[in-house]
C-alpha positions in Angstrom: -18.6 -29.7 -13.3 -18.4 -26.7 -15.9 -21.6 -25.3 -14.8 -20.3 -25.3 -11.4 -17.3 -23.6 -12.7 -19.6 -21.0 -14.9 -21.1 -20.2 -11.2 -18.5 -19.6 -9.5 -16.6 -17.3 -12.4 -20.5 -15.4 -12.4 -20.5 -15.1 -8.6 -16.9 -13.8 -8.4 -18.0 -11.2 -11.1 -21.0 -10.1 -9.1 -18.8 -9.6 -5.8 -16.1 -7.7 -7.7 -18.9 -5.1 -9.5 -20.3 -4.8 -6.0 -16.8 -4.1 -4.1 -16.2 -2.0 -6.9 -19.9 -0.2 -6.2 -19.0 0.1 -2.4 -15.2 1.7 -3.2 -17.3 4.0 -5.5 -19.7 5.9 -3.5 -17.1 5.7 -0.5 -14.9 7.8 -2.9 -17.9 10.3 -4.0 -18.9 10.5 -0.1 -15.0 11.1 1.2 -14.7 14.0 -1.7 -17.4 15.0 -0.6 -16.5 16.0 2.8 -12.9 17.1 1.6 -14.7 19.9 0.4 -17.0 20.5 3.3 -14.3 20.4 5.8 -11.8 23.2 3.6 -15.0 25.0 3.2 -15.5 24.8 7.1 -11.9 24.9 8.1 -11.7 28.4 6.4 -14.7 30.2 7.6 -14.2 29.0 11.0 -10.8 29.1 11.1 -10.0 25.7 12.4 -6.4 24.1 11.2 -8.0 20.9 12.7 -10.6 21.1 10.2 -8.2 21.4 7.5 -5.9 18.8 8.3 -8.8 16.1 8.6 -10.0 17.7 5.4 -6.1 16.7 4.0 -6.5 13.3 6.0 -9.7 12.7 4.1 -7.9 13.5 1.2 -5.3 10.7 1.8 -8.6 8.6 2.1 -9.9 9.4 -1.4 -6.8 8.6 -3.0 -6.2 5.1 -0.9 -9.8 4.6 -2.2 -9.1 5.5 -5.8 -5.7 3.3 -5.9 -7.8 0.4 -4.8 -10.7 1.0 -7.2 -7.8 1.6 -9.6 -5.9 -1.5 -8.9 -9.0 -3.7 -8.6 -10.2 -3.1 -12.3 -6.3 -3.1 -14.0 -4.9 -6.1 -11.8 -8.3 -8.1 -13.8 -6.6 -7.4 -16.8 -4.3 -10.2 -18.3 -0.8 -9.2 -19.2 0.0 -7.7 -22.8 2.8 -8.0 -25.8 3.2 -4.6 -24.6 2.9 -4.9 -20.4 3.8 -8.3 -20.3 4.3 -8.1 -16.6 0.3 -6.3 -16.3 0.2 -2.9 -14.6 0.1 -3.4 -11.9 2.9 -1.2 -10.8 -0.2 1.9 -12.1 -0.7 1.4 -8.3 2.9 2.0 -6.6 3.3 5.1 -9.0 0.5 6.9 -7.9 0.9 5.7 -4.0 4.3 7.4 -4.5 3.0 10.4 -6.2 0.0 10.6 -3.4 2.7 10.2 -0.7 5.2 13.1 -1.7 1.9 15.0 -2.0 0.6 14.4 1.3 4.4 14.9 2.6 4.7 17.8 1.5 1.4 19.6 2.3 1.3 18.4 6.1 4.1 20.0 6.3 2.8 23.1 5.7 -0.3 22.8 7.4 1.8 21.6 10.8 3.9 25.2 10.4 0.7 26.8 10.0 -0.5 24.8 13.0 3.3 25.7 15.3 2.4 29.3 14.5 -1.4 29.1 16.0 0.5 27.7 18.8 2.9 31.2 19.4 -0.2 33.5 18.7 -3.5 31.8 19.4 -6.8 32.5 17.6 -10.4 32.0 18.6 -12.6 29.3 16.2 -16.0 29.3 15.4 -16.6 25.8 17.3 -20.2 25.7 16.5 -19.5 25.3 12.5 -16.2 22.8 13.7 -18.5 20.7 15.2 -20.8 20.7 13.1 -18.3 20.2 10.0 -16.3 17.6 12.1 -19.1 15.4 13.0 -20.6 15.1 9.6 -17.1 13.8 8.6 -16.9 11.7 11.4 -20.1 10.0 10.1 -19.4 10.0 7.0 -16.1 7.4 7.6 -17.9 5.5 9.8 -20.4 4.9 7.1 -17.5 3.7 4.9 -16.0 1.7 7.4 -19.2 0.2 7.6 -19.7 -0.6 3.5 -15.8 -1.9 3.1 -16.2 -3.5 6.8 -15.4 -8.0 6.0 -14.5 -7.3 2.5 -11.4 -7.8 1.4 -9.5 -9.4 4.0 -7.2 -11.8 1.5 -6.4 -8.5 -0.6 -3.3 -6.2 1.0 -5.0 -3.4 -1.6 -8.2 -3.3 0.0 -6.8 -3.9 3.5 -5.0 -1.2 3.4 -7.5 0.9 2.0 -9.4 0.0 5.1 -7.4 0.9 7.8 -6.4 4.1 6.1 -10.2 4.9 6.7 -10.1 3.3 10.2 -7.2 5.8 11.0 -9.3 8.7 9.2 -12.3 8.1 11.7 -9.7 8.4 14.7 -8.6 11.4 13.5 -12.3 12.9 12.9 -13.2 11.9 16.7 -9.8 14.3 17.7 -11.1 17.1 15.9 -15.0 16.6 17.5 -13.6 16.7 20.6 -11.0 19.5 20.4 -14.4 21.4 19.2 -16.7 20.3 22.6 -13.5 21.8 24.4 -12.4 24.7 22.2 -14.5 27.0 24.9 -12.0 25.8 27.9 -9.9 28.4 29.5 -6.7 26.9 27.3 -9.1 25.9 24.8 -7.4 28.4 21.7 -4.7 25.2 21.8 -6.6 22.4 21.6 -6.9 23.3 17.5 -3.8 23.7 16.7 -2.9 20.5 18.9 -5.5 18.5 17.0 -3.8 19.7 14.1 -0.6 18.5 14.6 -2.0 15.0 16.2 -3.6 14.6 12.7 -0.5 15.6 10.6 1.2 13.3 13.1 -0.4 10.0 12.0 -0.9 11.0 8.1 3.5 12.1 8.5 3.7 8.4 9.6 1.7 6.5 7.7 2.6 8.4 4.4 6.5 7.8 5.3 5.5 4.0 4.9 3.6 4.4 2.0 6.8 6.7 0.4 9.3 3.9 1.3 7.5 0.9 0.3 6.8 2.3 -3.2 10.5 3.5 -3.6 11.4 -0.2 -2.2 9.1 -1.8 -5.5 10.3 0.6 -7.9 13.8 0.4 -7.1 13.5 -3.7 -7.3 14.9 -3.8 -3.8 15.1 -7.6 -3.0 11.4 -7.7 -0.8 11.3 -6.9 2.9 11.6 -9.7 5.0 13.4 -11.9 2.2 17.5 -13.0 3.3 19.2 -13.8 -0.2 21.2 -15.6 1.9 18.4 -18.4 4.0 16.8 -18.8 0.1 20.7 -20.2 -1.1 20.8 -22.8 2.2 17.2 -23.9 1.1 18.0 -24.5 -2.0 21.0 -26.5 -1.5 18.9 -28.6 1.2 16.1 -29.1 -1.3 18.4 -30.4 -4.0 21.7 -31.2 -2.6 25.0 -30.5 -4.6 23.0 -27.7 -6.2 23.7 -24.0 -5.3 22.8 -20.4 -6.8 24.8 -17.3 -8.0 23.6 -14.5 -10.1 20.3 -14.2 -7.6 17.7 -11.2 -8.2 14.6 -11.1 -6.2 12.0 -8.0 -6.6 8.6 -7.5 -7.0 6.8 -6.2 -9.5 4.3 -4.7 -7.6 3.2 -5.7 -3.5 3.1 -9.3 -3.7 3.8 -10.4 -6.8 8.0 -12.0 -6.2 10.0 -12.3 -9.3 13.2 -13.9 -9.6 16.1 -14.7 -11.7 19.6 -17.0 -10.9 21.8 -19.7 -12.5 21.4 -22.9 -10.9 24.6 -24.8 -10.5 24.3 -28.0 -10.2 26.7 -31.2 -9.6 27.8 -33.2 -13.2 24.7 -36.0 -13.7 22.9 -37.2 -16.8 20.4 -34.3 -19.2 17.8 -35.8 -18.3 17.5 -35.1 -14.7 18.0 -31.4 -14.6 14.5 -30.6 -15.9 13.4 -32.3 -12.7 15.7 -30.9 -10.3 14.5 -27.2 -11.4 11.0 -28.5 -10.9 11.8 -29.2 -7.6 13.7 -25.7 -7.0 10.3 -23.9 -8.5 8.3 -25.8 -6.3 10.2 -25.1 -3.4 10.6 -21.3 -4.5 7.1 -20.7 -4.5 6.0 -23.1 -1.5 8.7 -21.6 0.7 9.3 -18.2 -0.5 6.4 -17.3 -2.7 8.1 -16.6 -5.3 5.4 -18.0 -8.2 7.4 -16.9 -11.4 11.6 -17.5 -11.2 13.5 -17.9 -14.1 16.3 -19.8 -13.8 19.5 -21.1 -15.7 21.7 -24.5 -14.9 24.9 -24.8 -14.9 27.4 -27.3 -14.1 30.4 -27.3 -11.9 33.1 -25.4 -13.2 30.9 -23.3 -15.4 30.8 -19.8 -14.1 31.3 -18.2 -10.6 30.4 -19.6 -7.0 29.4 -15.8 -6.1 25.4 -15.3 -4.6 25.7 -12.0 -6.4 27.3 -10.6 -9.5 31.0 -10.2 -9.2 30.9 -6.8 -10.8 28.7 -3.7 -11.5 26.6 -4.5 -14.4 26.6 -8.0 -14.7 23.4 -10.2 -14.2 
């Protein structure tokens, strides 16, 4: 039975060196073409070019939060980050977010003014430019492509390269039709398209780390529902004094006073068995520290009566 054990801890190891391997070289080949697509963007002139090159860029950093994530979520909480750090991952998605906010911003006023005074490309370099970055997604499509699909971090590293291969196909063909009659727009158009989908996706990535970081109660999660479930699980119970957040993406912590009605000692470490069961069955919420009462000992309020109280 150990040895099986011992095989599956050694296999584990060997797929997690190899993700980390793939996320590797798909970072090295994305920075690559970060710098091949500036380079092109400004000798031909192409905006489109340059905001696939910022698109890519949003790529490289998805990639490098994942890579980053993988190898500190392995490592076991500390007397100093007792929680882990995993919250290294929603700083720098925050950081990489105002970033890209604030940069395809610029590029799309860059891109409005093509629009009110066109200029020619060179669509012969675009292509050319466009086309090896097109490839080179696809090729890490291809090496993340079935791996990962239990891990939101690598998941979401994945589609953020699925939506930088769409954006790479806009800009090839905005450079097989740059020598239409109203071809001088289709740049500046491609442009904005791209800004479009990195504005969006960025916007999500901005809230989402300011939800964590702010211990919001999680998305999706009604205080309110968790109270009546409780009370059904153990009846004459109820909570007050409830905080839900997350630590980082996934990871539900919790804290609340558990009233409960007037019975014998020894029952209560059962009955706040059954609540943690129930927590983390029903609400994954896998670490919840929580305090019983008894009836007439403290408030019947779901939250704190008053500003600073917990």
């Amino acid at each position: 039975m150990s040895g099986h054990h011992h095989h599956e801890a050694a296999d584990e190891g060997i797929d997690d060196r190899s993700m980390d391997r793939r996320l590797s070289f798909s970072i090295v080949l994305n920075g690559v073409i970060v710098v091949a697509e500036v380079v092109g963007g400004l000798l031909s002139g192409s905006l489109s070019l340059l905001s696939d090159a910022l698109h890519n860029l949003t790529d490289v950093a998805a990639l490098v939060l994942a890579l980053i994530a993988r190898r500190l979520g392995r490592r076991p909480p500390s007397t100093r980050h007792t929680y882990g750090l995993g919250r290294v991952e929603v700083i720098s998605a925050l950081a990489n977010s105002v970033t890209i906010l604030v940069v395809g911003t610029l590029v799309c006023r860059a891109a409005i003014l093509r629009f009110l005074h066109p200029e020619s490309v060179s669509s012969g370099l675009m292509l050319v430019v466009a086309s090896i970055g097109l490839a080179a997604n696809l090729a890490s499509v291809f090496l993340l492509k079935g791996h990962g699909h239990d891990d939101l971090n690598m998941r979401g590293a994945f589609l953020h390269l699925l939506q930088d291969t769409l954006s790479s196909v806009v800009v090839v063909l905005a450079a097989l039709f740059s020598g239409w009659r109203y071809g001088v727009y289709l740049d500046p158009l491609a442009s904005i398209l791209v800004i479009a989908m990195i504005v969006r996706s960025s916007w999500t990535l901005l809230n989402e780390s300011l939800h964590v970081l702010l211990e919001s109660t999680p998305a999706g999660l009604d205080l309110g529902a968790l109270r009546s479930d409780i009370q059904k699980t153990v009846p004459g119970s109820d909570l007050h004094h409830v905080h839900v957040w997350e630590v980082q993406p996934g990871k539900r912590m919790m804290t609340a006073h558990v009233q409960l009605d007037d019975r014998p000692l020894s029952e209560v470490d059962a009955l706040l068995k059954r609540v943690h069961a129930r927590l983390a069955e029903r609400w994954h919420i896998d670490h919840a520290v929580l305090e019983p009462e008894f009836k007439g000992c403290g408030s019947n309020e779901l939250l704190p009566a008053g500003t600073g109280k917990g």
